[in-house]
N, CA and C atoms as an extended XYZ file, in Angstrom:
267
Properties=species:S:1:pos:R:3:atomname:S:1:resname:S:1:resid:I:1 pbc="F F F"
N        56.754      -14.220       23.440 N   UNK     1
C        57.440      -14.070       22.165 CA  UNK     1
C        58.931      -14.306       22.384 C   UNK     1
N        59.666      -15.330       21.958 N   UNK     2
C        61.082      -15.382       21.849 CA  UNK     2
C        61.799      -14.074       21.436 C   UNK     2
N        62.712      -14.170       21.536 N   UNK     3
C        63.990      -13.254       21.221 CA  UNK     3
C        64.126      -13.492       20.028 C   UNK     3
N        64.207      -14.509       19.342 N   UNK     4
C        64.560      -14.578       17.770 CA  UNK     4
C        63.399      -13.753       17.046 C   UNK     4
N        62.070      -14.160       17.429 N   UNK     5
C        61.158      -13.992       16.974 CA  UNK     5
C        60.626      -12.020       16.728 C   UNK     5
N        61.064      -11.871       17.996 N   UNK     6
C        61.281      -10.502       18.613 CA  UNK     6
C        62.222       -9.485       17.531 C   UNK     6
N        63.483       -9.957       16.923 N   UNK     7
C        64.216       -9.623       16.208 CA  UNK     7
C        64.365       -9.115       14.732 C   UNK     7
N        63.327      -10.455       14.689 N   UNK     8
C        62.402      -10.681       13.050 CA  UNK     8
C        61.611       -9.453       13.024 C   UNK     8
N        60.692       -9.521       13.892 N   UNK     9
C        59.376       -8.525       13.861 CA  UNK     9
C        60.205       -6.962       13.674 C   UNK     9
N        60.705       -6.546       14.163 N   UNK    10
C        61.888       -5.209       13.723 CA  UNK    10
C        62.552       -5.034       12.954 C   UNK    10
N        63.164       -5.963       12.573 N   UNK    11
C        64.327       -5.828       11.657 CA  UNK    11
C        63.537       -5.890       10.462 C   UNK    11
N        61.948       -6.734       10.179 N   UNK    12
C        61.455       -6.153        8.456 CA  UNK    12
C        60.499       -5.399        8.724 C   UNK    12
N        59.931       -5.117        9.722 N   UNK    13
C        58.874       -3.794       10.402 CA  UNK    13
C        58.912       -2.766       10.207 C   UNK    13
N        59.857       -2.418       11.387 N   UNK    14
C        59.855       -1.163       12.078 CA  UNK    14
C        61.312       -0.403       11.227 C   UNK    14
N        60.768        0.628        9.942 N   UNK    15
C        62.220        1.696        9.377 CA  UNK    15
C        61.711        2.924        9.930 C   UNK    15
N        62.821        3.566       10.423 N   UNK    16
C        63.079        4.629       11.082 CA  UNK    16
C        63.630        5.794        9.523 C   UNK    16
N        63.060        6.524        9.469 N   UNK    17
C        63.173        7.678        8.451 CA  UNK    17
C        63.020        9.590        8.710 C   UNK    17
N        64.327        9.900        8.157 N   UNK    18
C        64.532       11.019        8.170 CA  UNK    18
C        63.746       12.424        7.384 C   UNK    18
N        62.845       13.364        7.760 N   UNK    19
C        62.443       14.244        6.875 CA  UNK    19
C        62.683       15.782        7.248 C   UNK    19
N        63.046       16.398        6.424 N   UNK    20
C        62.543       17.943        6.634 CA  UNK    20
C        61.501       18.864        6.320 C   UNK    20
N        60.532       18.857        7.070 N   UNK    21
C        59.122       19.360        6.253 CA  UNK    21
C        58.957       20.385        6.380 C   UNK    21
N        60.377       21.226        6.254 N   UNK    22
C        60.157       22.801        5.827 CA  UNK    22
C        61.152       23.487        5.528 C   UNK    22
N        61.649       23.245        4.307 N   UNK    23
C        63.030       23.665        3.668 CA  UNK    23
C        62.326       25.111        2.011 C   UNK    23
N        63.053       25.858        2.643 N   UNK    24
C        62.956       27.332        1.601 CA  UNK    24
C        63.782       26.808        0.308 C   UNK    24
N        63.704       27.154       -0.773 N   UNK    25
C        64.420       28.075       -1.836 CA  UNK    25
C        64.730       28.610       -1.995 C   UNK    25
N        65.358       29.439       -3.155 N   UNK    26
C        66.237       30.946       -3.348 CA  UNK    26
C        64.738       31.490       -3.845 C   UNK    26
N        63.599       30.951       -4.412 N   UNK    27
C        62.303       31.445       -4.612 CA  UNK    27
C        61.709       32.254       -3.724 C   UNK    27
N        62.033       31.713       -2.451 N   UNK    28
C        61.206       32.247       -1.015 CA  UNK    28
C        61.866       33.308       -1.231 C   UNK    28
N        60.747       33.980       -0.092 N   UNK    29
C        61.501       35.512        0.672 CA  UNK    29
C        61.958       35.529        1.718 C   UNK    29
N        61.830       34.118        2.069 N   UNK    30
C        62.559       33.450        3.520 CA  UNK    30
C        64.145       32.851        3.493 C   UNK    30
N        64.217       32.845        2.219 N   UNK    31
C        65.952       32.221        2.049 CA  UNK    31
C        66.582       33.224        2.138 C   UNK    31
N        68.000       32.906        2.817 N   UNK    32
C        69.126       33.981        2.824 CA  UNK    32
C        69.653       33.267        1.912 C   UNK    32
N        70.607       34.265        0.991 N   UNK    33
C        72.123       34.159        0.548 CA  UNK    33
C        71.964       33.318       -0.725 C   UNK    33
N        70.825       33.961       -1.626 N   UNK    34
C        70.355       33.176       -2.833 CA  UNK    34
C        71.374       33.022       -3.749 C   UNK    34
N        72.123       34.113       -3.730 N   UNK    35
C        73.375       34.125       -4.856 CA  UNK    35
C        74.092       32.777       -5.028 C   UNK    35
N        73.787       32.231       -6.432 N   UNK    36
C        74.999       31.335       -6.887 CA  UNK    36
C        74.348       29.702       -5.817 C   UNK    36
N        73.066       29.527       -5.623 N   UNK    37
C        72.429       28.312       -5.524 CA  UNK    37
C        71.576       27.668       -6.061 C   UNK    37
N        71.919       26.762       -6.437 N   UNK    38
C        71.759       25.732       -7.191 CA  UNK    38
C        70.757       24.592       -6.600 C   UNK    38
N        69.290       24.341       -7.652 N   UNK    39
C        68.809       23.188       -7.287 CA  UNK    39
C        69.185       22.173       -6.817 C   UNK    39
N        70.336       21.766       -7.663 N   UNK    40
C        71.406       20.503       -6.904 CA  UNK    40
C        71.980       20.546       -5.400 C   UNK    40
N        71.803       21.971       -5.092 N   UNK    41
C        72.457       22.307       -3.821 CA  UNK    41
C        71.754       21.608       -2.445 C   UNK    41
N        69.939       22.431       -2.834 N   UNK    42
C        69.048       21.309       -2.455 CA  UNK    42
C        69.069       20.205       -1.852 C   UNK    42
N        68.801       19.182       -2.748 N   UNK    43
C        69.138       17.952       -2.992 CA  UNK    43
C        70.438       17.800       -2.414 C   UNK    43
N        71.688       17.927       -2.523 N   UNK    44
C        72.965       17.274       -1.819 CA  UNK    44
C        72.792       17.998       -0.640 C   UNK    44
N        72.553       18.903       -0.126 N   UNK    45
C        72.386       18.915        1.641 CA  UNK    45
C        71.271       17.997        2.107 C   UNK    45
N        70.111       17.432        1.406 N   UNK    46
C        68.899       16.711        2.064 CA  UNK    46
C        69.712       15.059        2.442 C   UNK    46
N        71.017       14.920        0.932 N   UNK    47
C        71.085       13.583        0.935 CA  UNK    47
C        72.265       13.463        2.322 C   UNK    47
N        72.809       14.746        2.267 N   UNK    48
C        74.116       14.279        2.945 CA  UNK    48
C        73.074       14.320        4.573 C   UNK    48
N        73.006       15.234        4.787 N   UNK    49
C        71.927       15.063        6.029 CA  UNK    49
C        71.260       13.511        6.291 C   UNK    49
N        70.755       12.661        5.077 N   UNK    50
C        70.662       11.251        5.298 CA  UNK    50
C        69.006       11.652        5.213 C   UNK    50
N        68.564       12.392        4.761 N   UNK    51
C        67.245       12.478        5.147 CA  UNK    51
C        66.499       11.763        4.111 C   UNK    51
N        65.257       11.226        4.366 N   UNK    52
C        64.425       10.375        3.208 CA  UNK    52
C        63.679       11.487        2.191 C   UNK    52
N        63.307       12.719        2.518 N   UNK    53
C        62.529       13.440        1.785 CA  UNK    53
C        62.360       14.668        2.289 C   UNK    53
N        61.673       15.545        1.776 N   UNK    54
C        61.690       17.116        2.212 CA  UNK    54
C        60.297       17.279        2.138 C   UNK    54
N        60.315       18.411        2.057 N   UNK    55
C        59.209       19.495        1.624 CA  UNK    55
C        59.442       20.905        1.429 C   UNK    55
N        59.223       21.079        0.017 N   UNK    56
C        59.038       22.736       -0.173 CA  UNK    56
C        58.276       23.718        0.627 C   UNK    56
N        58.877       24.277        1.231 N   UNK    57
C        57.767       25.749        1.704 CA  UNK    57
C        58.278       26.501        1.833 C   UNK    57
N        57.825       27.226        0.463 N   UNK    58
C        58.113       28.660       -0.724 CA  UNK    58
C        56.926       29.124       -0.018 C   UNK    58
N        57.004       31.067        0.252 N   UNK    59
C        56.179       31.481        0.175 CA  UNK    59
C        56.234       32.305       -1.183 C   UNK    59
N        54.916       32.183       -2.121 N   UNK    60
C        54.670       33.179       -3.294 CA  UNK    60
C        55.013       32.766       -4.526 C   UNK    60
N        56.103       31.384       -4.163 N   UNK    61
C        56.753       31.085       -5.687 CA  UNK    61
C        56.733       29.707       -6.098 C   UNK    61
N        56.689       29.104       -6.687 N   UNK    62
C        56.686       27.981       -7.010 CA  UNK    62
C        57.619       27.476       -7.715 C   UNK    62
N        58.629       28.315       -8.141 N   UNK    63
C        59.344       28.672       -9.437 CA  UNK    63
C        60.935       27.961       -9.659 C   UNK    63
N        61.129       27.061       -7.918 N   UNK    64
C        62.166       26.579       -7.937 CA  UNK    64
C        61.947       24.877       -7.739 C   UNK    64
N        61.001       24.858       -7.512 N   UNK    65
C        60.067       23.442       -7.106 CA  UNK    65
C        60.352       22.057       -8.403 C   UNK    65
N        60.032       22.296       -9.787 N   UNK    66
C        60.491       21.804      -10.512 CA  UNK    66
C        62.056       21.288      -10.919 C   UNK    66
N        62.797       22.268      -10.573 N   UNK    67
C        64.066       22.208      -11.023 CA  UNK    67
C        64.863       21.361       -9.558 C   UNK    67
N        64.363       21.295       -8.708 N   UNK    68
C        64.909       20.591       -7.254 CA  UNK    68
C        64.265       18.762       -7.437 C   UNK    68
N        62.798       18.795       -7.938 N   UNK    69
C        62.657       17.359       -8.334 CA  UNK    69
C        63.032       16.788       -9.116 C   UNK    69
N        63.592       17.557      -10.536 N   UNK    70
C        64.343       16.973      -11.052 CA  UNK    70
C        65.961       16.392      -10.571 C   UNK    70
N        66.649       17.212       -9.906 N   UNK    71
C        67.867       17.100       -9.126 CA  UNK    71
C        67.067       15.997       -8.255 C   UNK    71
N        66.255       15.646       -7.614 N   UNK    72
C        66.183       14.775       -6.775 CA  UNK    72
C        65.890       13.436       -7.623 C   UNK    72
N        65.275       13.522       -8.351 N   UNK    73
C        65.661       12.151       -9.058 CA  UNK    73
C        67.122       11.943      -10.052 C   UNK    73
N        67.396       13.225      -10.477 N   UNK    74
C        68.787       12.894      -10.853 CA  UNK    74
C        70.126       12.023      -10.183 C   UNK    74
N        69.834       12.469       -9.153 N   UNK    75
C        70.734       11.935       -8.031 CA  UNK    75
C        70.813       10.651       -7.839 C   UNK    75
N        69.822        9.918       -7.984 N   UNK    76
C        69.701        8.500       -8.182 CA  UNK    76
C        69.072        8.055       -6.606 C   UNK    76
N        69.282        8.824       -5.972 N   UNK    77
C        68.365        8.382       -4.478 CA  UNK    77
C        67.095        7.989       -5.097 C   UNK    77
N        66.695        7.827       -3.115 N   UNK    78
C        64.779        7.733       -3.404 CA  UNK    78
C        64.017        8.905       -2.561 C   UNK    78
N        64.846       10.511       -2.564 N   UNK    79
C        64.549       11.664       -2.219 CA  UNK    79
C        63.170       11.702       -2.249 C   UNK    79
N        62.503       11.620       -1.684 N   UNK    80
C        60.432       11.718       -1.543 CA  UNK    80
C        60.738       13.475       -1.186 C   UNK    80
N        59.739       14.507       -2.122 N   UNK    81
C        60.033       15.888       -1.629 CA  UNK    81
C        58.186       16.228       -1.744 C   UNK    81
N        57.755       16.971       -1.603 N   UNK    82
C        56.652       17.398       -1.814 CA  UNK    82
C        56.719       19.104       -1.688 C   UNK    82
N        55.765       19.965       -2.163 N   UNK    83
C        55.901       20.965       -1.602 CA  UNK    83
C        54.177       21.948       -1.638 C   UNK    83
N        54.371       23.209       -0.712 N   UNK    84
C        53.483       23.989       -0.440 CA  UNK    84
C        53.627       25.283       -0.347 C   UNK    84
N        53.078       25.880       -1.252 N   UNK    85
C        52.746       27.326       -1.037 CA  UNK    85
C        51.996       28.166        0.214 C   UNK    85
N        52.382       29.197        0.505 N   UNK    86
C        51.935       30.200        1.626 CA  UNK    86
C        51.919       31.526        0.787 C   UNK    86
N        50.451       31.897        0.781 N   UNK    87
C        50.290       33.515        0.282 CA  UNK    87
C        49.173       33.767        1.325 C   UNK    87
N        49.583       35.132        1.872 N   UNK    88
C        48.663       35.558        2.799 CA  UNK    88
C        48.036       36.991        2.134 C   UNK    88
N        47.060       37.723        2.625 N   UNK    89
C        46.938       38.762        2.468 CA  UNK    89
C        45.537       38.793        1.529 C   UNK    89
């Protein structure tokens, strides 16, 4: 395989992408320091981080999940988020 050829094959191939697949809410009982955060808040630490997408994991609540996908498409990125609940007991 040439070098040119070699170059091609990567450069429209192979994207390298950023995720966090386990980011809390002020919903969780796992977030500190809920006071005065904002869905948007979310979203602008995922973008500035450079990351392609997240994931919710709230335990018990679901209740902030909506209001963060909206901020993620607000933003005008292409934020991919998904999320998952944890109830034990």
């Amino acid at each position: 395989m040439s070098t040119k050829l070699q170059e091609t094959a990567f450069s429209t191939g192979l994207h390298f992408r950023r995720f966090d697949l386990h980011v809390h809410t002020p919903a969780s009982t796992d977030f500190q320091g809920k006071e005065g955060v904002r869905p948007e808040d979310s979203v602008e630490a995922a973008v500035k981080k450079e990351l392609t997408g997240i994931a919710i994991a709230d335990h018990q609540s679901g209740e902030c999940v909506d209001g963060i996908k909206k901020a993620g498409k607000d933003c005008g990125g292409n934020l991919i988020m998904r999320s998952f609940l944890w109830e034990s007991g």
